[in-house]
C-alpha atoms as a printed R data frame, in Angstrom:
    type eleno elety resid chain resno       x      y       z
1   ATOM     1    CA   UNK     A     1 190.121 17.979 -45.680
2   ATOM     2    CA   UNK     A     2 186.760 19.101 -44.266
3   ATOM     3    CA   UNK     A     3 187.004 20.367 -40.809
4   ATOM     4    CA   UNK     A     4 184.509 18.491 -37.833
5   ATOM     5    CA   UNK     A     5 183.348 20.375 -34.970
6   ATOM     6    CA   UNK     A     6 183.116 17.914 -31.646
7   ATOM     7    CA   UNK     A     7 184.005 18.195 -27.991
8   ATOM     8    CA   UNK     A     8 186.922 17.317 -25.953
9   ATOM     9    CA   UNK     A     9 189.517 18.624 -23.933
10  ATOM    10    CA   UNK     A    10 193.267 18.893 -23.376
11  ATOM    11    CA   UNK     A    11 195.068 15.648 -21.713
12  ATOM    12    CA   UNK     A    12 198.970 17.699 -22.723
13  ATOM    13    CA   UNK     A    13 200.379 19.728 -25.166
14  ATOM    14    CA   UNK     A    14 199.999 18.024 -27.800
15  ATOM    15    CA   UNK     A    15 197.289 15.732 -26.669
16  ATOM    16    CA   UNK     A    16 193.274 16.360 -26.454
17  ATOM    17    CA   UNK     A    17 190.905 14.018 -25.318
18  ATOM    18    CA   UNK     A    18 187.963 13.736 -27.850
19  ATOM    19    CA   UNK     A    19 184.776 12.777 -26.940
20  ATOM    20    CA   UNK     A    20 183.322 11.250 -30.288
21  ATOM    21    CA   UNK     A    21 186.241  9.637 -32.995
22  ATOM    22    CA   UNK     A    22 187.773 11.720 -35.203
23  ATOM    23    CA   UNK     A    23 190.453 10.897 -37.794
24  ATOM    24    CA   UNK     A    24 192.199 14.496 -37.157
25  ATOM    25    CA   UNK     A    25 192.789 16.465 -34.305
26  ATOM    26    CA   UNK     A    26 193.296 20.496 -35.390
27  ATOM    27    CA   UNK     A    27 195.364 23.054 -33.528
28  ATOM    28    CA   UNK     A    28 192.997 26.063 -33.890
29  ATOM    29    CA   UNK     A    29 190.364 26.745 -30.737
30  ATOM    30    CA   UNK     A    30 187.107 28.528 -31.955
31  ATOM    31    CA   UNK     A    31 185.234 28.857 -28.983
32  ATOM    32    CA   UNK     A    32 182.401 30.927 -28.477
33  ATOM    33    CA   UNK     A    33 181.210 32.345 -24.770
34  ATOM    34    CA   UNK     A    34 178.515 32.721 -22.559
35  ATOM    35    CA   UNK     A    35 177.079 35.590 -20.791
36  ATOM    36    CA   UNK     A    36 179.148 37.161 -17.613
37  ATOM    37    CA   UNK     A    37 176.614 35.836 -14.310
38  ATOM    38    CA   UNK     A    38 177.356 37.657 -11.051
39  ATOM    39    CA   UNK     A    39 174.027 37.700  -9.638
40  ATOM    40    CA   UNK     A    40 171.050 36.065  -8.931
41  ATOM    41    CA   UNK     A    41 170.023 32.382  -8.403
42  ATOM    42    CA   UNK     A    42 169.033 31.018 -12.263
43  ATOM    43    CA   UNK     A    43 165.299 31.687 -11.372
44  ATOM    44    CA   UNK     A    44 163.307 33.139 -15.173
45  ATOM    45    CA   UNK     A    45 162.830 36.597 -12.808
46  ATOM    46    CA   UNK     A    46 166.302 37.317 -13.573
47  ATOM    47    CA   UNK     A    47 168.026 36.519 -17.193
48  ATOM    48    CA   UNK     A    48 171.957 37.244 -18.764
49  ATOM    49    CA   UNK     A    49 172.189 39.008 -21.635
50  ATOM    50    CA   UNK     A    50 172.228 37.187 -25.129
51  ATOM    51    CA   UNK     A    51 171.534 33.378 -24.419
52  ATOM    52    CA   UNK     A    52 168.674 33.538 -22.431
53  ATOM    53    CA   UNK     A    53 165.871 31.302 -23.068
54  ATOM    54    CA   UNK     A    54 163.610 33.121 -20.730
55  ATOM    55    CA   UNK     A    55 160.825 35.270 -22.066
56  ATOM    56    CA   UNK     A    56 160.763 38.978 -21.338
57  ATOM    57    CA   UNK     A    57 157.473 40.704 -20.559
58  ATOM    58    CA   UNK     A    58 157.497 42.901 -18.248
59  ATOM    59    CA   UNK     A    59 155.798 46.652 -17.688
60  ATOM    60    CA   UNK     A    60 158.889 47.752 -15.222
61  ATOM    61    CA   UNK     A    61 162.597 45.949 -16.097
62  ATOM    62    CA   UNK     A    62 165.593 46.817 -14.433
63  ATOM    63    CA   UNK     A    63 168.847 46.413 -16.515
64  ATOM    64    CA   UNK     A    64 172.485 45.875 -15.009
65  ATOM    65    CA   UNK     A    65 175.205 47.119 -17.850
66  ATOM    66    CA   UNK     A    66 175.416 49.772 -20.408
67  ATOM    67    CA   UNK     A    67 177.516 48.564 -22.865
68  ATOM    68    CA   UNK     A    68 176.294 48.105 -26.507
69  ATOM    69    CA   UNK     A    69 173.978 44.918 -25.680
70  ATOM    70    CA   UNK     A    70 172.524 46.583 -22.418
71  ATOM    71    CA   UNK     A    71 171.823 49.707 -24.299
72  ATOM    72    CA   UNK     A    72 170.423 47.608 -27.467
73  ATOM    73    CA   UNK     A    73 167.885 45.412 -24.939
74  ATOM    74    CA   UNK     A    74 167.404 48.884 -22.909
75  ATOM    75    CA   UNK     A    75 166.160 51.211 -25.972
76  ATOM    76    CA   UNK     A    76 164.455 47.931 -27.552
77  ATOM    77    CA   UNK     A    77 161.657 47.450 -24.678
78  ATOM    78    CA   UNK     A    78 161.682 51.193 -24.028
79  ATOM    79    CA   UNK     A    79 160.135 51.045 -27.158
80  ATOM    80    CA   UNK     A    80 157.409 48.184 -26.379
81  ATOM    81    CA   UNK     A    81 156.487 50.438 -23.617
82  ATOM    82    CA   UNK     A    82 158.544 48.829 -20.794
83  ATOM    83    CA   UNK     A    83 159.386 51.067 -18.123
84  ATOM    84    CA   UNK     A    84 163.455 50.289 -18.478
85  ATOM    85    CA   UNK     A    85 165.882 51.343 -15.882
86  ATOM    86    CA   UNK     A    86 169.286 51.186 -17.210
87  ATOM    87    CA   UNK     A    87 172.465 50.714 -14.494
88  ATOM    88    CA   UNK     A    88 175.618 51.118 -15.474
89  ATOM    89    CA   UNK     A    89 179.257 51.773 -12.734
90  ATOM    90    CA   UNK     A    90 180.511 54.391 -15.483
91  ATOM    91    CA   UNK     A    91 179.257 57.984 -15.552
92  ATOM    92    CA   UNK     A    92 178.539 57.910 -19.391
93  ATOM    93    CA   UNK     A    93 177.048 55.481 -21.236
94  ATOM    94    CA   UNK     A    94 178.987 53.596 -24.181
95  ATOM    95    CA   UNK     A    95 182.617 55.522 -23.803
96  ATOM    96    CA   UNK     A    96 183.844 54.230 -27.415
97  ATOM    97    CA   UNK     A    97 181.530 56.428 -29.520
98  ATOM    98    CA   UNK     A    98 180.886 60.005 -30.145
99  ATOM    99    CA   UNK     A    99 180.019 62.132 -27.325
100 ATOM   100    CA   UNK     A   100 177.310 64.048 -29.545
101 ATOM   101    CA   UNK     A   101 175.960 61.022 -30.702
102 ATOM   102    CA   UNK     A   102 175.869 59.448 -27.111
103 ATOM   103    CA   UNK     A   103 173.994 62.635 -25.727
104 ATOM   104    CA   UNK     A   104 171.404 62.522 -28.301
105 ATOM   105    CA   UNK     A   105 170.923 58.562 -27.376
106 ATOM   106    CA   UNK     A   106 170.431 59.726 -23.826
107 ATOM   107    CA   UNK     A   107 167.894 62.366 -25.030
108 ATOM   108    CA   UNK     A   108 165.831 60.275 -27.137
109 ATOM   109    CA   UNK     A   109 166.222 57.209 -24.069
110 ATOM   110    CA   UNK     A   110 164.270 59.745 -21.861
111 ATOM   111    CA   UNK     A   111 161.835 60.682 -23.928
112 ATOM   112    CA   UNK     A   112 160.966 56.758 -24.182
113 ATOM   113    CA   UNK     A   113 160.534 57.469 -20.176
114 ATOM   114    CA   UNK     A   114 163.774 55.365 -19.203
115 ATOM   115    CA   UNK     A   115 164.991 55.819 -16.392
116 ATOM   116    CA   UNK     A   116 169.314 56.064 -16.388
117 ATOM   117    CA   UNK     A   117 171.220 54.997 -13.022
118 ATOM   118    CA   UNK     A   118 174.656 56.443 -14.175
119 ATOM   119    CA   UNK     A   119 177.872 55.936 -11.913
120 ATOM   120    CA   UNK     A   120 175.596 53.116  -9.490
121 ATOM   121    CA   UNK     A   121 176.912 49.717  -8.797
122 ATOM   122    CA   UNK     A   122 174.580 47.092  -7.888
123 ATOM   123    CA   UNK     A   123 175.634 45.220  -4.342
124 ATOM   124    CA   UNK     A   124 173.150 42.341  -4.448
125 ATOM   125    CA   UNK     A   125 169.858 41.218  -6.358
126 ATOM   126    CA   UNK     A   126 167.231 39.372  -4.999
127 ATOM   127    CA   UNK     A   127 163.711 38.068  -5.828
128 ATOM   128    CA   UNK     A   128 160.200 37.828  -3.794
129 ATOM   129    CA   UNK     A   129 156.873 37.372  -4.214
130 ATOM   130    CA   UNK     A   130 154.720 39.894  -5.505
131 ATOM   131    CA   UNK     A   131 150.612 39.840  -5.793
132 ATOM   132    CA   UNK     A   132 150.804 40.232  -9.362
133 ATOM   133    CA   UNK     A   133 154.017 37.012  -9.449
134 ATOM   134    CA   UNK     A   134 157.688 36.966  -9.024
135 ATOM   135    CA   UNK     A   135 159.554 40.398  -8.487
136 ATOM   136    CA   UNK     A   136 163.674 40.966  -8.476
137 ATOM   137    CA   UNK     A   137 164.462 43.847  -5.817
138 ATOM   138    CA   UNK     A   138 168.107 45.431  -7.152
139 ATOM   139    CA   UNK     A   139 169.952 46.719  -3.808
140 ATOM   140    CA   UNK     A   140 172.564 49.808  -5.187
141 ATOM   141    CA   UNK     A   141 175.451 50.394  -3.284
142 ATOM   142    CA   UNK     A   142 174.788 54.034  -2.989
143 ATOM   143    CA   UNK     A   143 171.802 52.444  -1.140
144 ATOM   144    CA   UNK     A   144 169.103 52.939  -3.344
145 ATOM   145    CA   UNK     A   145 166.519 49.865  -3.771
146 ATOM   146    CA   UNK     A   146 164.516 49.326  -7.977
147 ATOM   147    CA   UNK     A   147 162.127 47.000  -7.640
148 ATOM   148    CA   UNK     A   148 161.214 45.494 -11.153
149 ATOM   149    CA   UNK     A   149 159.269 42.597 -12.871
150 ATOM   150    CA   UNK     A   150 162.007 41.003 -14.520
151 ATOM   151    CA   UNK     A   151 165.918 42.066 -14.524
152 ATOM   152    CA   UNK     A   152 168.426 41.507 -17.225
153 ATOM   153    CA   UNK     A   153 171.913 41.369 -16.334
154 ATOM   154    CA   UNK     A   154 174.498 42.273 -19.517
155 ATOM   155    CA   UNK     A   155 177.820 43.091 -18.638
156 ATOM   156    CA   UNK     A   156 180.110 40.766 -20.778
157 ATOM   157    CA   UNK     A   157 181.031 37.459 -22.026
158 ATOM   158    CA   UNK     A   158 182.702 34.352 -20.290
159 ATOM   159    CA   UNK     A   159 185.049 32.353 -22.681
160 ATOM   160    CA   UNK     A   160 183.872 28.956 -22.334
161 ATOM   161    CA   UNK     A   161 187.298 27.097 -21.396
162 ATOM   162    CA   UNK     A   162 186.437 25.975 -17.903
163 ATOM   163    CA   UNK     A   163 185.897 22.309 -18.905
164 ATOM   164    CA   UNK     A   164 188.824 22.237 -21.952
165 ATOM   165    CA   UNK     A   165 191.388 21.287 -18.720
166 ATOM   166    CA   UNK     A   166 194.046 23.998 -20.185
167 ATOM   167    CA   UNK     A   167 196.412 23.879 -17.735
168 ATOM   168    CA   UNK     A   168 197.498 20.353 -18.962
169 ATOM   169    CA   UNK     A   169 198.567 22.062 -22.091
170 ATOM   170    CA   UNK     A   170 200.437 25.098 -20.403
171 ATOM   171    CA   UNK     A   171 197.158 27.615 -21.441
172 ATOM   172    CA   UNK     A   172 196.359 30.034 -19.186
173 ATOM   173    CA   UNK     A   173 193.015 31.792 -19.208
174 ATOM   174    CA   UNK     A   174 192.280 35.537 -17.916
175 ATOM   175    CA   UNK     A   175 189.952 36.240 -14.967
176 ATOM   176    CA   UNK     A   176 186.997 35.799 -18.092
177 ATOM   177    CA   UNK     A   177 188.180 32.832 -19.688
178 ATOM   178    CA   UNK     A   178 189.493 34.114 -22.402
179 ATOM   179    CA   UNK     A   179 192.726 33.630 -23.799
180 ATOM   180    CA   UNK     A   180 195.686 35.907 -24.876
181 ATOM   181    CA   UNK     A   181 197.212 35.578 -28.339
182 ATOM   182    CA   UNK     A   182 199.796 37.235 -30.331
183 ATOM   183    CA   UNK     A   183 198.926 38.749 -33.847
184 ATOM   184    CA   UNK     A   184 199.018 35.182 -35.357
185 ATOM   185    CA   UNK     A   185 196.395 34.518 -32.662
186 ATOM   186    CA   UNK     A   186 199.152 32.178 -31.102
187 ATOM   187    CA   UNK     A   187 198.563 31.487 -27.676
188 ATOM   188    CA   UNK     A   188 201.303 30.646 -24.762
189 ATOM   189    CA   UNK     A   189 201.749 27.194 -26.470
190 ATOM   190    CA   UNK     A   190 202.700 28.247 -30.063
191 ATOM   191    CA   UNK     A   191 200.951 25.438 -31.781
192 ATOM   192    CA   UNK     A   192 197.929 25.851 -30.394
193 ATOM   193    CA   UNK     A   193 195.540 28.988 -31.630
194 ATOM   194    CA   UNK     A   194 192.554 30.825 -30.287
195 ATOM   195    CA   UNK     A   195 189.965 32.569 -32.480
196 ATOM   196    CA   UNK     A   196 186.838 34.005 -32.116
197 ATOM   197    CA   UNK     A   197 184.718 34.861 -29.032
198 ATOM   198    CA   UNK     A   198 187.715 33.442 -26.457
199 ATOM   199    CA   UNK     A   199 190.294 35.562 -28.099
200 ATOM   200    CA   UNK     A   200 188.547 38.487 -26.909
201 ATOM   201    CA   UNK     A   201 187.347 41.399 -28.559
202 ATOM   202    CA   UNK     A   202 185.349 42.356 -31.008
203 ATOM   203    CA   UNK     A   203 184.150 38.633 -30.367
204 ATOM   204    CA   UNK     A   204 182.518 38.946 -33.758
205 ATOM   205    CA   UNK     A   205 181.203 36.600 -36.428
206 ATOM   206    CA   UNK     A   206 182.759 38.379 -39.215
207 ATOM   207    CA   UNK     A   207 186.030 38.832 -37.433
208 ATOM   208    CA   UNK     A   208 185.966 35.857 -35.663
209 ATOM   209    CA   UNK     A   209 186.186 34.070 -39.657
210 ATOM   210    CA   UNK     A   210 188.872 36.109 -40.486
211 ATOM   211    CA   UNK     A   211 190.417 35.027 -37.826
212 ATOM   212    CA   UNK     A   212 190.343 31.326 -38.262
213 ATOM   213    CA   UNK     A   213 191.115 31.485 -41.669
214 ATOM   214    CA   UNK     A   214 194.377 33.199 -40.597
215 ATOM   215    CA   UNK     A   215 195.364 31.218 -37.770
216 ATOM   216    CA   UNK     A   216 194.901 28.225 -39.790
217 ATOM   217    CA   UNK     A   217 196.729 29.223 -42.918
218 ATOM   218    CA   UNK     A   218 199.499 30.465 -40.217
219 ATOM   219    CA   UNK     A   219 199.326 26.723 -38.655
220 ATOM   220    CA   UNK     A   220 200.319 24.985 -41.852
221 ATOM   221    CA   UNK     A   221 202.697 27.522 -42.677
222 ATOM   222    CA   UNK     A   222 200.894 29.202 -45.578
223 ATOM   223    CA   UNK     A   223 201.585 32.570 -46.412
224 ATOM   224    CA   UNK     A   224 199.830 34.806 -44.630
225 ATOM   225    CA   UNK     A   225 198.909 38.848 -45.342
226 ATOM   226    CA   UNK     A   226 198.016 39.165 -41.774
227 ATOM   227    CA   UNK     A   227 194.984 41.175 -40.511
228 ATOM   228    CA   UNK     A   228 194.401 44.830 -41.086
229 ATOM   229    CA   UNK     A   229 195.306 46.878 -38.145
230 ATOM   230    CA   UNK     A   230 191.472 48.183 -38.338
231 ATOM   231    CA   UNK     A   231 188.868 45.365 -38.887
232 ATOM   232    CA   UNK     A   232 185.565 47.166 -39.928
233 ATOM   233    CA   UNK     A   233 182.439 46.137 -38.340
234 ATOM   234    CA   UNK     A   234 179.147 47.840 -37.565
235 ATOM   235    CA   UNK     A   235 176.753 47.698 -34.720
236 ATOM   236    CA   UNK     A   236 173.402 48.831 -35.376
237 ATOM   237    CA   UNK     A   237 172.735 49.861 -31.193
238 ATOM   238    CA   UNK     A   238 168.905 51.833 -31.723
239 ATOM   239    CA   UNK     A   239 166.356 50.972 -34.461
240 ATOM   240    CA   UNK     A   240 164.154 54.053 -33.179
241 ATOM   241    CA   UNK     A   241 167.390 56.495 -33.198
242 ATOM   242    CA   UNK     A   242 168.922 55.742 -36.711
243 ATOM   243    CA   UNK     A   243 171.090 58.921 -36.039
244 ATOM   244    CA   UNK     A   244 172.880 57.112 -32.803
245 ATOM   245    CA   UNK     A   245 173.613 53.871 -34.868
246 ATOM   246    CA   UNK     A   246 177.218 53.691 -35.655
247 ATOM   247    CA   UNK     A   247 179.351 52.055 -38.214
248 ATOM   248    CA   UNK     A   248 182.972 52.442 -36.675
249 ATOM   249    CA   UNK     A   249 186.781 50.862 -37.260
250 ATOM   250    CA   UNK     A   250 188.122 48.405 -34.552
């Protein structure tokens, strides 16, 4: 049987709603998610992370989050000769990897003259009107004011499971909207699965397969090996700093 994507959402437990026809209704959610938005009014001055459709050029950017895409976007127009300031709430930038190798990223971040806001937490983000066009003005709650030409806000994914009405099937999603699941990626209902981006971390496309194909094998009660405690992936963070990408178990 060959699987069909469409769109619906859930009218019970064992009920969804289906917007097209379709001569079988699976068990196994593969949903992917959109970028976290906490500020700023949808105007092309300010854009979210991976999804945007906005263009970026810019000789001063301002960039809310640290984590691996922040840091990727950060070093990337450091290197076009964007004058990047980077904003992130912890003190050091990505926690998960090597201290070593972080310090060197910092080093070789400065020396593309970027500027690093460490331990700041932005309280509101607005945009005016420039001479030169549209501005964003960052407000930090330490009080501090960046003004930039564009600002890029990447801190995070939002399952997209607004619209699926789960509470009619007894789902519950987390403050993100993504869903909790149990090593068969079994959510609170146990015939109905979440894989992929909504199951959370590493939100993955090679995982994210590995994860379906489990769930699904799981679903129809085929045996299943079950996952390796550490999925390898790799995130290459810094094309300029080959010595701070990383290659890393989950």
């Amino acid at each position: 049987m060959q699987a069909k994507a469409g769109t619906g959402n859930f009218s019970g437990e064992g009920a969804v709603d289906l917007a097209e026809a379709c001569e079988h209704v699976g068990k196994v959610l593969g949903l992917d998610a959109d970028p976290a938005i906490a500020h700023g009014n949808g105007q092309s001055t300010i854009w979210f992370s991976i999804g945007s459709r906005n263009n970026f050029s810019a000789r001063f950017g301002e960039f809310d989050g640290a984590g691996v895409i922040g840091c990727e976007y950060a070093s990337i127009f450091a290197m076009l000769g964007v004058l990047v300031t980077l904003i992130n709430m912890r003190d050091r930038l990505l926690p998960f990897v090597d201290y070593e190798l972080v310090d060197n990223l910092v080093h070789h971040l400065r020396q593309d003259r970027l500027t690093l806001r460490l331990g700041e937490e932005v309280a509101s983000v607005e945009t005016y009107k420039h001479r030169s066009g549209d501005r964003v003005r960052i407000s930090l709650k330490s009080g501090k004011r960046i003004n930039a030409e564009k600002g890029l806000y990447a801190a995070g994914r939002m399952g997209n499971t607004e619209r699926l009405n789960l509470a009619a099937a007894g789902i519950a999603s987390n403050a993100r909207g993504m869903l909790d699941t149990n090593d068969d990626f079994q959510t609170d209902v146990p015939h109905i699965y979440a894989v992929g981006d909504v199951a959370g971390f590493p939100s993955l496309t090679s995982t994210g397969m590995e994860q379906g194909r489990h769930a699904a094998a799981h679903a129809f009660g085929e045996a299943v090996k079950g996952l390796p405690e550490q999925v390898p992936y790799g995130t290459i963070l810094f094309r300029k700093y080959p010595s701070s990408a990383k290659m890393k178990l989950s």
